[in-house]
C-alpha positions as CSV (number, residue, x, y, z in Angstrom):
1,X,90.7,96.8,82.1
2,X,93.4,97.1,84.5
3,X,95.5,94.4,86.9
4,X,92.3,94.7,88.9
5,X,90.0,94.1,86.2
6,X,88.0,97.2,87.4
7,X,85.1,99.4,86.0
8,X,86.8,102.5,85.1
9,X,85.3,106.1,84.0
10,X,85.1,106.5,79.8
11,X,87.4,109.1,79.0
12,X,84.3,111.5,78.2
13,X,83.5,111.5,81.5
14,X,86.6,112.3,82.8
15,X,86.5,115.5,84.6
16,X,90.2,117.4,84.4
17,X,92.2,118.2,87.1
18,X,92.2,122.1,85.9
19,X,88.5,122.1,85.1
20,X,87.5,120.6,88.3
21,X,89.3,122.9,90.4
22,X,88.1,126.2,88.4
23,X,84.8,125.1,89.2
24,X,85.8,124.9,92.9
25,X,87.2,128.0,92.6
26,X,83.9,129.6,90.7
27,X,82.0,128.0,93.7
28,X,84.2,130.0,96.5
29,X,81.8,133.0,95.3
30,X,78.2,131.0,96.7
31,X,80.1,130.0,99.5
32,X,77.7,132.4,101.9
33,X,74.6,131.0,100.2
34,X,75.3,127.4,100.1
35,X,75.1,124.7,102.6
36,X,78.3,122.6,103.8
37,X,78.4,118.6,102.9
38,X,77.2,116.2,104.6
39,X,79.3,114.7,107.7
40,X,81.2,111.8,107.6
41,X,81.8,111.1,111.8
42,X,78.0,112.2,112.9
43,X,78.2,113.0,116.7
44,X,75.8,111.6,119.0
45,X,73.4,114.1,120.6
46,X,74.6,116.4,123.2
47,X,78.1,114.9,122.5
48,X,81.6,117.7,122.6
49,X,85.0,116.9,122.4
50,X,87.7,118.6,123.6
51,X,89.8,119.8,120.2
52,X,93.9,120.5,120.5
53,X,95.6,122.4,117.8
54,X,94.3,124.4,114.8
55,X,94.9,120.7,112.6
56,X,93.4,121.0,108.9
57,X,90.6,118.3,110.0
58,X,89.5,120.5,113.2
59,X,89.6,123.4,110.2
60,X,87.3,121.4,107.9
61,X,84.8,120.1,111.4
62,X,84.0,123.6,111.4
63,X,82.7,124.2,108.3
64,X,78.8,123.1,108.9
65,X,75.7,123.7,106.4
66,X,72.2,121.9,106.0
67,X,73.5,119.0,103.9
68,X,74.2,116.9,106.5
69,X,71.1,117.2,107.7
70,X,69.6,116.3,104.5
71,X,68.0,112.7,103.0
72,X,70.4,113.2,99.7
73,X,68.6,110.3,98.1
74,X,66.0,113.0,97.8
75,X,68.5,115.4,96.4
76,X,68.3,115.4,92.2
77,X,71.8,114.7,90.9
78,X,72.5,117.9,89.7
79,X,71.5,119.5,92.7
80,X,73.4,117.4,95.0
81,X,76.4,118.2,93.1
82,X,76.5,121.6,93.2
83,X,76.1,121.5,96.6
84,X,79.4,119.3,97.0
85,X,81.1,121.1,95.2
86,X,80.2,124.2,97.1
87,X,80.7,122.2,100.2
88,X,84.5,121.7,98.9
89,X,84.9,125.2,97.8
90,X,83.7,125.9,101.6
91,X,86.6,124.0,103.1
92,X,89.0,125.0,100.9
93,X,88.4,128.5,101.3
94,X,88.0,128.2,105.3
95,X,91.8,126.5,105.5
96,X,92.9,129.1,103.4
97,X,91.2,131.9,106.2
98,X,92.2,130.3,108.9
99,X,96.0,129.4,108.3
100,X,96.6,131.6,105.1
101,X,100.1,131.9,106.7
102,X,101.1,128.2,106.1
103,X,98.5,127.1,103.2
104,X,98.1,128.2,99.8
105,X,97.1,127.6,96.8
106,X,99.0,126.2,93.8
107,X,99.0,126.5,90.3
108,X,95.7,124.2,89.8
109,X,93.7,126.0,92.8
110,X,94.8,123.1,95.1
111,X,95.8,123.2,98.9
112,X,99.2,123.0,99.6
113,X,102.0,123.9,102.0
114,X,102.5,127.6,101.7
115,X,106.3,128.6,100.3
116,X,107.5,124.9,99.4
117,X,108.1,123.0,96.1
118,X,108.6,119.5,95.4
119,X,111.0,118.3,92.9
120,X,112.2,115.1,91.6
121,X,114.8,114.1,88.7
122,X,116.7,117.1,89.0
123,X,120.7,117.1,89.4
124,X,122.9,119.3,90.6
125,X,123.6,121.4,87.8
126,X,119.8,122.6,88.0
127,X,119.8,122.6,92.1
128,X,122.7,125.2,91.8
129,X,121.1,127.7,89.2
130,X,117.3,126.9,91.3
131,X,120.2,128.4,94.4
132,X,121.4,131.2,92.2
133,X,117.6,132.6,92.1
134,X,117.1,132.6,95.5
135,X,115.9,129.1,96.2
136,X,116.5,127.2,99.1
137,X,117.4,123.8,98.7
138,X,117.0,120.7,100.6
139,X,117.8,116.9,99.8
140,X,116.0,114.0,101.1
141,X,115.7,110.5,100.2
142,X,112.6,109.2,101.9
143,X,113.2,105.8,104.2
144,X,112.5,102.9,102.6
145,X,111.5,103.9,98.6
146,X,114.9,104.9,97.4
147,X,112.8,107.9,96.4
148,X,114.9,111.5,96.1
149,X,113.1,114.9,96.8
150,X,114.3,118.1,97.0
151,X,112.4,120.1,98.9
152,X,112.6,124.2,97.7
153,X,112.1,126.8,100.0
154,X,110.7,130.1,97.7
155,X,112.3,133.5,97.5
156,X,110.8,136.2,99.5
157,X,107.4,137.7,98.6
158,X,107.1,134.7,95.4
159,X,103.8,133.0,95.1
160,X,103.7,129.2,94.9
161,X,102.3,129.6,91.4
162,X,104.6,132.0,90.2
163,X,107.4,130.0,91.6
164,X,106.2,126.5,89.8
165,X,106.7,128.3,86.9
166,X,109.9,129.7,87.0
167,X,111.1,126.2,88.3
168,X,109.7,124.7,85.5
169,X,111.6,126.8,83.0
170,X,114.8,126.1,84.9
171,X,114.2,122.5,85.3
172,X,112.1,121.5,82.6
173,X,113.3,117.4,82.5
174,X,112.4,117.6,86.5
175,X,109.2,117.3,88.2
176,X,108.5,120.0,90.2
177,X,104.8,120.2,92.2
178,X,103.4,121.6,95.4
179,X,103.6,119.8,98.6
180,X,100.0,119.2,98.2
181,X,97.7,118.9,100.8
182,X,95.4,115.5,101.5
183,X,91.8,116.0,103.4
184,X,90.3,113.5,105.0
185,X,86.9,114.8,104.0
186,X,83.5,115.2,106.0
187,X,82.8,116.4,109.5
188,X,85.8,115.8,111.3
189,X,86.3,116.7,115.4
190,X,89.9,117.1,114.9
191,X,93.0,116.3,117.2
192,X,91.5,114.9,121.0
193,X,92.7,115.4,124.0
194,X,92.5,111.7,124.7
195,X,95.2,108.9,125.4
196,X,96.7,107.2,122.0
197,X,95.7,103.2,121.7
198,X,98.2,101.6,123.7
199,X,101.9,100.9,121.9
200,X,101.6,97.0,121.6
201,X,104.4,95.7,119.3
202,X,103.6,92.2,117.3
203,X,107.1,91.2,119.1
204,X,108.4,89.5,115.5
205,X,105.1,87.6,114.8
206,X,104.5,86.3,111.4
207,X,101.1,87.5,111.1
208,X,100.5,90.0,107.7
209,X,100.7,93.4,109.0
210,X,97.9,96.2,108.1
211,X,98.9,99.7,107.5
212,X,96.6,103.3,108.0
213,X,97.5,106.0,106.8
214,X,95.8,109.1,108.4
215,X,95.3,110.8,111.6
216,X,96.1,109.1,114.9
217,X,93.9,106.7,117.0
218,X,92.9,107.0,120.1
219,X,92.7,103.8,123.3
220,X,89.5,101.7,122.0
221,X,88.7,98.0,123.4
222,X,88.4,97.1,120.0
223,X,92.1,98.2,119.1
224,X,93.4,95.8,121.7
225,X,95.9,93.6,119.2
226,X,99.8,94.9,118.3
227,X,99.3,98.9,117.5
228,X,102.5,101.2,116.6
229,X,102.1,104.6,115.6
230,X,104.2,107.0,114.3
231,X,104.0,110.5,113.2
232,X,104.9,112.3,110.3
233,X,104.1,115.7,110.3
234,X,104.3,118.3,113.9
235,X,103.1,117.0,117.2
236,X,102.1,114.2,115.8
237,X,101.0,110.9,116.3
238,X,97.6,112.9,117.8
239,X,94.1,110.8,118.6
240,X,92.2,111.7,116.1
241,X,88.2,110.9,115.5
242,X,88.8,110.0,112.2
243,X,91.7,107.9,112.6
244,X,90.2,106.0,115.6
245,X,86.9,105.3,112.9
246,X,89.6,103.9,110.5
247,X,91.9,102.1,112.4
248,X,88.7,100.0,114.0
249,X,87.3,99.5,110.6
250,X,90.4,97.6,109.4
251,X,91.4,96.0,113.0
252,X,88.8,96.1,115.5
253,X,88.0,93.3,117.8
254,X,85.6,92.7,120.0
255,X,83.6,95.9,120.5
256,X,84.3,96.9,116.5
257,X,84.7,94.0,114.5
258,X,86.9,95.4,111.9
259,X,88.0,93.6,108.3
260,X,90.9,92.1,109.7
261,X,90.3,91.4,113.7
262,X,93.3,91.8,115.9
263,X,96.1,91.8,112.6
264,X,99.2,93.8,113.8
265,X,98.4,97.4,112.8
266,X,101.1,100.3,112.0
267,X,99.5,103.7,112.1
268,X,101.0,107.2,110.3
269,X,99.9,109.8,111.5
270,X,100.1,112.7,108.8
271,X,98.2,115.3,110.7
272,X,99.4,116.0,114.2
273,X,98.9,119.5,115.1
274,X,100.1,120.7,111.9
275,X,97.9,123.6,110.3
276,X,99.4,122.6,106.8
277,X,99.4,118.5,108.2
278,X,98.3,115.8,105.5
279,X,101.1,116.8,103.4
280,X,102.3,115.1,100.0
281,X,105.4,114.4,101.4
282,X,104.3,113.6,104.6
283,X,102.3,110.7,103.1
284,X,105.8,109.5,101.4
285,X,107.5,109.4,104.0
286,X,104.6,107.3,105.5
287,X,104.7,104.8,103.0
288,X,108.7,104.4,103.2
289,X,108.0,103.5,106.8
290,X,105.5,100.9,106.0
291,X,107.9,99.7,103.2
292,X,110.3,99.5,105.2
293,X,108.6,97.3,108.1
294,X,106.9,94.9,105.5
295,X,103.6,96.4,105.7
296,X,100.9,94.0,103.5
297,X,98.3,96.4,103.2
298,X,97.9,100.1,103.2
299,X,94.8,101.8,103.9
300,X,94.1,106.1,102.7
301,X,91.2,107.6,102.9
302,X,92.6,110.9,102.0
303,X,91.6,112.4,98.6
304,X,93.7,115.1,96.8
305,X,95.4,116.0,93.2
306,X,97.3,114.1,91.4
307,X,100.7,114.8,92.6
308,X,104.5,113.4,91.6
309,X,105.7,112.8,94.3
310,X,102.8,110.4,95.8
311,X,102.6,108.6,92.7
312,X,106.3,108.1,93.1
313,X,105.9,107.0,96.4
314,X,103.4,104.6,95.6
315,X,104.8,102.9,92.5
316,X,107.8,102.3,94.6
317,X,105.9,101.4,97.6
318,X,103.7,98.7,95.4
319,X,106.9,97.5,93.7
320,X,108.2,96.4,97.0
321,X,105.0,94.3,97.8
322,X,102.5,96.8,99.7
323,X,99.1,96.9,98.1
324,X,97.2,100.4,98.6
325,X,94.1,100.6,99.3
326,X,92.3,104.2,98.7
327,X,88.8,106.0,99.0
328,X,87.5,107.8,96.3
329,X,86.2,110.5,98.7
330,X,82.9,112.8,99.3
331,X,82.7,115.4,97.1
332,X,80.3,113.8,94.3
333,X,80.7,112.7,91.2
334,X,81.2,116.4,89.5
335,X,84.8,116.8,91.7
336,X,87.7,116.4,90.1
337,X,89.1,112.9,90.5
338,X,90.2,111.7,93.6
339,X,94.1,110.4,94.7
340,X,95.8,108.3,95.6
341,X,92.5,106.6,94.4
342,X,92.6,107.3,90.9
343,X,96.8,105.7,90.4
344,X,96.3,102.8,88.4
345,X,98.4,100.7,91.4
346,X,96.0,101.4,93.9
347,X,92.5,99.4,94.9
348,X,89.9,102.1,94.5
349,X,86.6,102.0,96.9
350,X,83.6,103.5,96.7
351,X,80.9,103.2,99.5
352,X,77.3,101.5,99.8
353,X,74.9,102.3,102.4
354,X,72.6,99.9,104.2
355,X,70.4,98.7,100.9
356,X,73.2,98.3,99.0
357,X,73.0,101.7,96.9
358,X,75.8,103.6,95.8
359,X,76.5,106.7,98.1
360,X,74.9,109.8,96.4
361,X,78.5,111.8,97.5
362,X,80.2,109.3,96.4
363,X,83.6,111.0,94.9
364,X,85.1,110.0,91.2
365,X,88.4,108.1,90.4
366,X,89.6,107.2,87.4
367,X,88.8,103.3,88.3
368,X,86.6,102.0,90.8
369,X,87.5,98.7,91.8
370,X,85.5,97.6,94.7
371,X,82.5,98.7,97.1
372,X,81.8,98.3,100.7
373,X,79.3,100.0,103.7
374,X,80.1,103.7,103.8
375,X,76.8,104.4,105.5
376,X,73.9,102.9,108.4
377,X,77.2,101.3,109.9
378,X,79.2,102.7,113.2
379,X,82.6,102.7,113.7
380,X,85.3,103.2,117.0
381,X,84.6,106.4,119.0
382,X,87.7,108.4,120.8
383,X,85.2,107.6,123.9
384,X,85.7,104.2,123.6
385,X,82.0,103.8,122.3
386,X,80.6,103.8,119.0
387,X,79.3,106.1,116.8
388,X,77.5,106.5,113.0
389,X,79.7,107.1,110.2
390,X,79.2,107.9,106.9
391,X,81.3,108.1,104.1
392,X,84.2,106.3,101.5
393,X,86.7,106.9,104.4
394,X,84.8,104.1,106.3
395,X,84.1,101.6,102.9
396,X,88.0,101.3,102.1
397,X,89.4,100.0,105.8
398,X,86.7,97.4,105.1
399,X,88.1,96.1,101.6
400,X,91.9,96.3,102.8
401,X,90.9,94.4,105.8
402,X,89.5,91.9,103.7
403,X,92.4,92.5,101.3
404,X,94.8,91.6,104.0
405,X,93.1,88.2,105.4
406,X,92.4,86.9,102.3
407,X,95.9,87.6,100.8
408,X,95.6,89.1,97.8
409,X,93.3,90.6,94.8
410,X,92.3,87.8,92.9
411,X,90.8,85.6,96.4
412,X,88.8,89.2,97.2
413,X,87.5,89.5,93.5
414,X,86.0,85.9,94.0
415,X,84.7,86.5,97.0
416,X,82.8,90.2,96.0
417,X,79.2,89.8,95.7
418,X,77.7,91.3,92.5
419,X,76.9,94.8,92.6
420,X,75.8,97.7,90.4
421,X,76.9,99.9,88.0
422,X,80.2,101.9,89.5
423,X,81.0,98.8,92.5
424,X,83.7,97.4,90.1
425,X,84.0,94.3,90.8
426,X,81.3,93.9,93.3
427,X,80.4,94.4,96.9
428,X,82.8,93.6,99.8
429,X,82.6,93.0,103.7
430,X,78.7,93.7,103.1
431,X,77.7,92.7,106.3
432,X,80.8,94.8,108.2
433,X,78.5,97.2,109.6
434,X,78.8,97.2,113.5
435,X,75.2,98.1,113.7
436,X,74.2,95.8,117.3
């Protein structure tokens, strides 16, 4: 067991990071045949927003099927995970048509920022021969996590997974990955054409701060205490729907009771207008913010690979006192497993719907250490209403807000209410639903 005395996977039910994204790969062939997943923001009837920008989550809102529409109880579990995995393959493959000139894919069939690599422990000796090869090089030591990147730009006409390669052989004691990119998941509306919540600063206040990392949110009753937001990635901060859900879920008040009522909320957005947004290093730089400003709790509900450069960022993030909290996602148990979830440092959260069941799409990490509503719930609306959610996104902003008032893992593990097989340590916030 680890710090969090979680449930974790047995290592023959691991699922490999190269295997699982073959098989996403494999499934880019059925992609005409095979319905999308199932949504996690569900709009109300007759409902339309107005979308800005061609942002990776107005790229993945577009990708419908039948899944959604779908009681995946009824679904067997082979079945159901084919179709998710499909439903990835779908996404994946619609980014890549849609903004092919700023996304592609790296060496393990993941998303990532198109002509870009990511290294870390390399000196100079090794930036100046990566230079005599045609690299482009660029240092930066991200705010707040004494973390050092240099960020390569690629040679003319080199693909991202020829290039790791030939970076690896010239740097071989460095890390060097893709600047990976992080989907929020689901049925997303995208970027709104809507007014931000309102800049309220905490003015120096004592009160523990909560953190979100993920799109932008837009002005809500319920997000009425101290909001900053910042952005980390072009045009950004942006309202985003999926944000706005997030944000309420953590720090709501009033007309969205979130986890944490009214605590002083810093917001990332990592999206903007960005066609390549939801970056690796965007997140990073996120973190280093939060860092920075004392941040308690952290909530992403963003899944991805594993990736250097986040774990970096989050063992120095947790070793200056932020806890993360991350969802392990929507793609079903047979995806590969889910980050920032599956880091050892970070609280893992799977989602339960209204009986108390595990959610069927619920995704895999390498540890699960707590459960909350993912489903039969509502959360904050960009129209300042409410609408149904569905989905892991929504279950972690629960567990971090509880996380944050109650101060730390051990008072949250004794106040988790027994749960099934793959809710770690039990059920939290069970009654955070929002339903009146």
């Amino acid at each position: 067991m680890d710090r969090f005395d979680s449930e974790r996977i047995d290592e023959g039910e691991k699922y490999s990071m190269n295997g699982g994204f073959s098989r996403i790969a494999l499934a880019l062939g059925l992609l005409a045949v095979t319905p999308s997943a199932s949504a996690q923001l569900l709009p109300r009837a007759g409902q339309t927003l107005d979308t800005m920008g061609s942002t990776v989550s107005e790229t993945l809102g577009r990708v419908r099927g039948t899944l959604g529409g779908l009681d995946m109880d009824r679904l067997a579990p082979a079945q159901l995970a084919d179709r998710l995995v499909a439903a990835r393959a779908a996404r994946i493959a619609r980014l890549l048509r849609r903004h092919g000139d700023v996304i592609e894919l790296d060496d393990r069939r993941a998303p990532a920022r198109r002509g870009v690599i990511l290294l870390t422990g390399a000196g100079d000796r090794v930036l100046a021969a990566l230079r005599s090869v045609g690299y482009g090089v660029a240092r930066e030591q991200v705010d707040g996590l004494d973390l050092s990147v240099a960020r390569l730009t690629l040679p003319a006409g080199r693909s991202l997974s020829d290039a790791l390669k030939q970076v690896r052989k010239i740097a071989p004691e460095a890390q060097a990955c893709a600047d990976n990119i992080y989907l929020p998941g689901g049925d997303l509306a995208g970027t709104l054409r809507v007014p931000l919540a309102d800049d309220r600063r905490d003015g120096g206040s004592s009160a523990a701060i909560a953190g979100v990392i993920d799109g932008g949110a837009a002005r809500h009753p319920a997000l009425s205490g101290p909001v900053e937001q910042r952005g980390f990635a072009r045009g950004a901060p942006l309202a985003s729907a999926h944000g706005t859900a997030v944000a309420s879920l953590m720090v709501g008040k009033g007309a969205v009771q979130g986890a944490a009522p009214g605590a002083p909320l810093l917001l990332a957005d990592v999206y903007g207008d960005d066609p390549a947004g939801g970056g690796a290093l965007a997140i990073a730089r996120a973190l280093g913010w939060m860092a920075a400003r004392r941040v308690r709790v952290v909530t992403i509900s963003l899944v991805g690979p594993d990736n250097p450069v986040l774990a970096g960022a989050i063992q120095r993030a947790t070793e200056k006192g932020v806890t993360v909290v991350a969802a392990v996602g929507n793609d079903g148990p047979a995806a590969p497993p889910a980050y920032p979830a599956s880091y050892a440092r970070v609280v893992a959260v799977t989602g339960i719907d209204g009986r108390g069941r595990l959610l069927p799409e619920s995704g895999r990490a390498l540890h699960v250490d707590f459960a909350a509503p993912g489903a039969d719930m509502n959360a904050a609306s960009a129209d300042g209403g409410k609408r149904a959610v569905r989905g892991t996104s929504f279950s972690a902003p629960l567990v971090a807000g509880r996380l944050l008032a109650v101060g730390g893992i051990a008072a949250l593990r004794s106040e988790a209410k027994a749960g099934r097989k793959g809710m770690g340590a039990g059920i939290i916030c069970g009654d955070c639903k929002n339903t009146d």
